[in-house]
N, C-alpha and C positions, 0 to 999 in steps of 0.2 A: 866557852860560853854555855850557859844553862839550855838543857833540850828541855821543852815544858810540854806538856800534856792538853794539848786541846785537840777538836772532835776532827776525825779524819777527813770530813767531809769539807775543810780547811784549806786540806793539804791537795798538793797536783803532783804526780810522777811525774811528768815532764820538765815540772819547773823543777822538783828537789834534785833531780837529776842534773839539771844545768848547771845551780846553783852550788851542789856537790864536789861540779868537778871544777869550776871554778875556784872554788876554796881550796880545793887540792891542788890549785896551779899556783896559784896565790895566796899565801895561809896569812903573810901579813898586808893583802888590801892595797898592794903597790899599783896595781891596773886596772885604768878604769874604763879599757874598752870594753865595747859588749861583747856579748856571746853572740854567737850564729847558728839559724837553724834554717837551713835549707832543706825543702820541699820541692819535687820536681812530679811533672806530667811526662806522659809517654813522648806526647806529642815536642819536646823539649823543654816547655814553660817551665822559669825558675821562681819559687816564691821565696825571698827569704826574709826571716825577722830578725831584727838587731836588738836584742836584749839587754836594758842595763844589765851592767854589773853589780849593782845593787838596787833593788824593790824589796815593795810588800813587807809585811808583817815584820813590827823590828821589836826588841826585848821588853817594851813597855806594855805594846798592844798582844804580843803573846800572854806575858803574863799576867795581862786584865782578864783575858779570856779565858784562861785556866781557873784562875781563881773564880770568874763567876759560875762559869759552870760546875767549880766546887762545893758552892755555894745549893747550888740547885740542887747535885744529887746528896748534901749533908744534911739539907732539910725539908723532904718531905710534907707535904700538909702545911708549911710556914708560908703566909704572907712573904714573899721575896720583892723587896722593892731596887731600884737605881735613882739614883739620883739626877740622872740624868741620862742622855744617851751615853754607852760603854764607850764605841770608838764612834769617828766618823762614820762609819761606812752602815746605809741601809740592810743589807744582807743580815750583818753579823747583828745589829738590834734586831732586829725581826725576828731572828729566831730565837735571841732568848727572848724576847714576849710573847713565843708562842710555846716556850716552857714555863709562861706562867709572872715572869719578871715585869715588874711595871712600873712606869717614869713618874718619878713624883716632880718632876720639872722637864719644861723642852730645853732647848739649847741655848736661850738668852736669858735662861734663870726664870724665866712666868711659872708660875705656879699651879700643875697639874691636878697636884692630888693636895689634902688638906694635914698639911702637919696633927692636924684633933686627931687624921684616921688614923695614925701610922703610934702602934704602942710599942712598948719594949721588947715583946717578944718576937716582933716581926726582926727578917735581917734587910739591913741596909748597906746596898753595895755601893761604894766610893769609887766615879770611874776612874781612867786612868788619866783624865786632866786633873785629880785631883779638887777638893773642895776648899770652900772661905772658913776662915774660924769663927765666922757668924754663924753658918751652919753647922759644922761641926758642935757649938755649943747648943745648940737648938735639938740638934739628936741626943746630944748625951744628956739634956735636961729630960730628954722623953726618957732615959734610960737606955737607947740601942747603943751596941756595943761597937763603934765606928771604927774600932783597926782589926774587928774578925774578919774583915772582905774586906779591906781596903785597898783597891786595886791602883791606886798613884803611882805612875812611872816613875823610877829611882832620877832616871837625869830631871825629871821637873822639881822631884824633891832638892835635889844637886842643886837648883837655881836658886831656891829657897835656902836654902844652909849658906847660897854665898853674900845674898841679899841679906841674912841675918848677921854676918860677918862684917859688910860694908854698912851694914848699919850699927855694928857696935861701934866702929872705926870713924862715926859721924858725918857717913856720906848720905846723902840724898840716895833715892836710889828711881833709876829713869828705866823704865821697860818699855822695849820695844815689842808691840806687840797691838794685837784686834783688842780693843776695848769690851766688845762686848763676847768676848771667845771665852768658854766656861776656864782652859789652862789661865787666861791672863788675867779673868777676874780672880781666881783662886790665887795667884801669883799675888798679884798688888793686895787680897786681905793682908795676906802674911807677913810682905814688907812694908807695910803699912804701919805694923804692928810698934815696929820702934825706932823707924826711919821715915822722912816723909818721900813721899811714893806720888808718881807722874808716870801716866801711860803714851807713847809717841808712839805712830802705826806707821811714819814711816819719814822717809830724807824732810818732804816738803814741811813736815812738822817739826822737822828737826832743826828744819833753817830757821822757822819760825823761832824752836824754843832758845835760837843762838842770838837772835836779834835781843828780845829780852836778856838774857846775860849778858849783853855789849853794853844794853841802856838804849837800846835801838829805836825801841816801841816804849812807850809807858807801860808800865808796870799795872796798872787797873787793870788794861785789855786782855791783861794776861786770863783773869777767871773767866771770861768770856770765851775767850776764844780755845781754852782747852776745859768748855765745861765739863765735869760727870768724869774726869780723869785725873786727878788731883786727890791726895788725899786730905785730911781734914785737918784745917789751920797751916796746913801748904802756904809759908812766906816766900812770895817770888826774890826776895833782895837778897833774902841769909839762907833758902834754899837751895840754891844755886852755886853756891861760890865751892863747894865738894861732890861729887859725884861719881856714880859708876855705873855704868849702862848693865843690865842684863836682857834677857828676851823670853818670848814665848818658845818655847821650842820650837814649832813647828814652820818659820818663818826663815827668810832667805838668808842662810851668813852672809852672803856677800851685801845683803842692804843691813844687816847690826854692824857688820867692820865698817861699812860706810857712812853710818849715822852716827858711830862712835865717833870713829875720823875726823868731823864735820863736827861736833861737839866740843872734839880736844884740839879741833882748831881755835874754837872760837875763846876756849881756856887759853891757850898761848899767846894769842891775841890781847886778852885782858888782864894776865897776871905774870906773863914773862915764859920764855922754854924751862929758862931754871930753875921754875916753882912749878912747872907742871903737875909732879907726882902728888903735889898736895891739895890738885881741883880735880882731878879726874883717875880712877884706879883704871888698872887693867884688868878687865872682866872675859876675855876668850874661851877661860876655860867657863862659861858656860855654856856651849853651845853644843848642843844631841848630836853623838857622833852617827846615830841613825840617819839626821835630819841632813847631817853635812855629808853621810859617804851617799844618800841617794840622790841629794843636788850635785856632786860629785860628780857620780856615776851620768848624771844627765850630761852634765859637759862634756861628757866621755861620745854620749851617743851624739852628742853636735860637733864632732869632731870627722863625726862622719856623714856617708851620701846617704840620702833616704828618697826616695817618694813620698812619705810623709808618716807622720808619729800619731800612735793612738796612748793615750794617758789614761788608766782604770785607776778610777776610785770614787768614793761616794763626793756627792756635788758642794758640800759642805764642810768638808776638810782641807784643811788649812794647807797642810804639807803637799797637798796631791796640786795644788792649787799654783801652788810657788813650782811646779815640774812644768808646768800644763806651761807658766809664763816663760821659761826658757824652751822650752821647744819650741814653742811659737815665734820663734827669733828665727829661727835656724827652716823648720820644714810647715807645710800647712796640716795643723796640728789638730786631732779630738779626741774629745772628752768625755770618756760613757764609764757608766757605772756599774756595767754587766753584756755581757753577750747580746742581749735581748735588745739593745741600740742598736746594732747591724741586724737591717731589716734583708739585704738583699745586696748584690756587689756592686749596684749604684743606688743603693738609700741606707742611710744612718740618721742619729740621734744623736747629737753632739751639746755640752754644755756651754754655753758663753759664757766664763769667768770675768767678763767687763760687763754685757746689760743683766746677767744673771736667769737667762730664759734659757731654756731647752729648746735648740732649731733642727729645722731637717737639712741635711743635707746632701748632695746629688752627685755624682759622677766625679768620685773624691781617687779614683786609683787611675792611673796611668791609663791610655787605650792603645790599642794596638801594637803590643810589645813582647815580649816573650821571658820578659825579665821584670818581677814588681820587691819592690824595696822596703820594708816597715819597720822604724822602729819602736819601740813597744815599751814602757812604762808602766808602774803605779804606783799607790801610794803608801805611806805604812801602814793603814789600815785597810787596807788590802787583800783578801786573801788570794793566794797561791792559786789554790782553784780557780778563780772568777779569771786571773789571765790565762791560765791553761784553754778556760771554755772559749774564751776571743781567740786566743790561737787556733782551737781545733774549728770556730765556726767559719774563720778565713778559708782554714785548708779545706774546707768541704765547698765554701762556697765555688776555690777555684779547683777542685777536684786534684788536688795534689796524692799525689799516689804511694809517696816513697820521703824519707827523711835521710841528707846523706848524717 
């Protein structure tokens, strides 16, 4: 695997170290329990953290990061623009806009900055969800040069080369995926382009879009009820009868296998087992092996005892999002974006990924015990450091003394 070059202040000794020796115990990825780091008091208090086996930062979001800060230190004095935020996570935008890098869009696509400002000599970095070929053509009519920085994670491109394949092959192509998520608008331009293209964010849509392939629902209801997700001249009758699912990346395998599932049911159903292969492809291999070994590595840490799970990563990423909802099955789970949520060792800052508000909450660790249990999580946009900072602010809150 490629080492890439981004700024040290990233990286956590404690975690490379974890994560180091785990790769040396496991070099091909067979185990997915966590790590262990116990912290002890004089007085005999045990603190320990149960670390996935896999977090943080994975090859896409590395090597966005690299490249942009390539970017910065190749051009000097240049106008340096983004197209939008690089990863999820607040941290790592911040600090390139505070070397100067500036979002000509937020994250639902609105328009910050005015395509008149932005000439050819400026650089335009492409983040790592990748952009629409509506924009792509809109920069290269300004003249920017769009693959000098282009930061596009290879597996999202991977979705697109398979989406351009089932669609020479005259499949529909059905993405599972957030409608208005920068990777799944950029996804659906490109398969757009010569296949018709339907966005589904999840099973209950799914059911819905099997009802219409049965003849279930009338067909009219259909533009209604999946407006703004359809590509254009989308026939529900002759659209439908070939298919192949692919996804956003950063979303749950186990709900794409099950929306898939739930799809080439409802094919078997209407065209026979024996003609399967010719309503519906088999699409698996699109799915981020980052995305599937850190959902992985989660069911690894639900395999085990906890007191309860803290999830780090920024409130708007998608992947960190899908960790936060399996942990929450298993231990009483939260969700912070930096050390700076643990106010004290009975007040935090947790995110609700159901009403979507930031709450406080109170007297979240065991009392009276001599033994506390955490296991620890983030997402891929992530860095290394921000969980090292949650581990080191635990152990100081509980004055741990010693690491075995």
């Amino acid at each position: 695997m490629k080492t890439f070059n981004i700024p040290d202040f990233y990286r956590s000794p404690i975690i490379s170290e974890v994560k180091a020796k785990r790769k040396a115990e496991d070099p091909r990825k067979k185990d997915f329990t966590p790590s262990k780091l116990i912290l002890t008091r004089k007085d005999g208090f045990v603190l320990e953290f149960l670390i996935a086996r896999h977090f943080g930062f994975c090859y896409g979001v590395e090597n966005a990061i690299e490249i942009a800060y390539k970017a910065i230190y190749e051009n000097p004095g240049k106008k340096i623009y983004l197209l939008s935020q690089m990863i999820h996570n607040a941290g790592v935008n911040e600090d390139l806009q505070a070397h100067g890098i500036e979002f000509i869009q937020d994250t639902k696509g609105n328009q910050l900055i005015s395509w008149d400002l932005i000439s050819a000599d400026d650089i335009v970095i492409i983040p790592a969800f990748g952009t629409t070929l509506e924009i792509e053509k809109v920069l290269t009519k300004i003249g920017v040069n769009v693959q000098a920085y282009n930061t596009t994670c290879p597996f999202v491109e991977k979705v697109w080369n398979r989406s351009d394949k089932l669609g020479s092959d005259s499949h529909s192509i059905l993405i599972h995926g957030k409608s208005d998520h920068e990777e799944t608008r950029a996804t659906f331009s490109h398969s757009s382009k010569n296949a018709p293209s339907l966005v589904i964010k999840d099973l209950k849509e799914a059911l819905v879009l099997c009802d219409f392939i049965l003849g279930n629902r009338p067909k009219e209801e259909f533009y209604d009820v999946f407006l703004g997700k359809f590509s254009r001249g989308f026939d529900v009758e002759k659209d439908l009868i070939k298919v192949g699912v692919i996804n956003q990346t950063t979303m749950l395998a186990s709900d794409t296998q099950e929306i898939t599932e739930t799809i080439r049911a409802a094919m078997v159903q209407k065209f026979g087992l024996e003609n399967i292969k010719e309503h519906i492809a088999d699409t698996r291999d699109t799915l981020c092996y980052a995305t599937n070994d850190n959902q992985s590595a989660t069911y690894g840490l639900m395999e085990e005892k906890a007191d309860l799970a803290f999830v780090i990563g920024g409130y708007n990423s998608s992947n960190t999002t899908h960790l936060v909802e399996l942990l929450e099955q298993k231990f009483p789970t939260y969700y912070m974006k930096s050390a700076e949520e643990i106010k004290n060792l009975n007040e935090l800052e947790s995110f609700n990924i159901h009403t979507k508000l930031l709450e406080n909450k109170r007297d979240f660790f065991p009392k009276n015990t001599d033994n506390v249990k955490i296991a620890i999580t983030s997402g891929a946009s992530c860095p290394d450091a921000i969980v090292e900072q949650v581990i080191q602010k635990i152990a100081n809150l509980f004055e741990v003394e010693r690491a075995n």
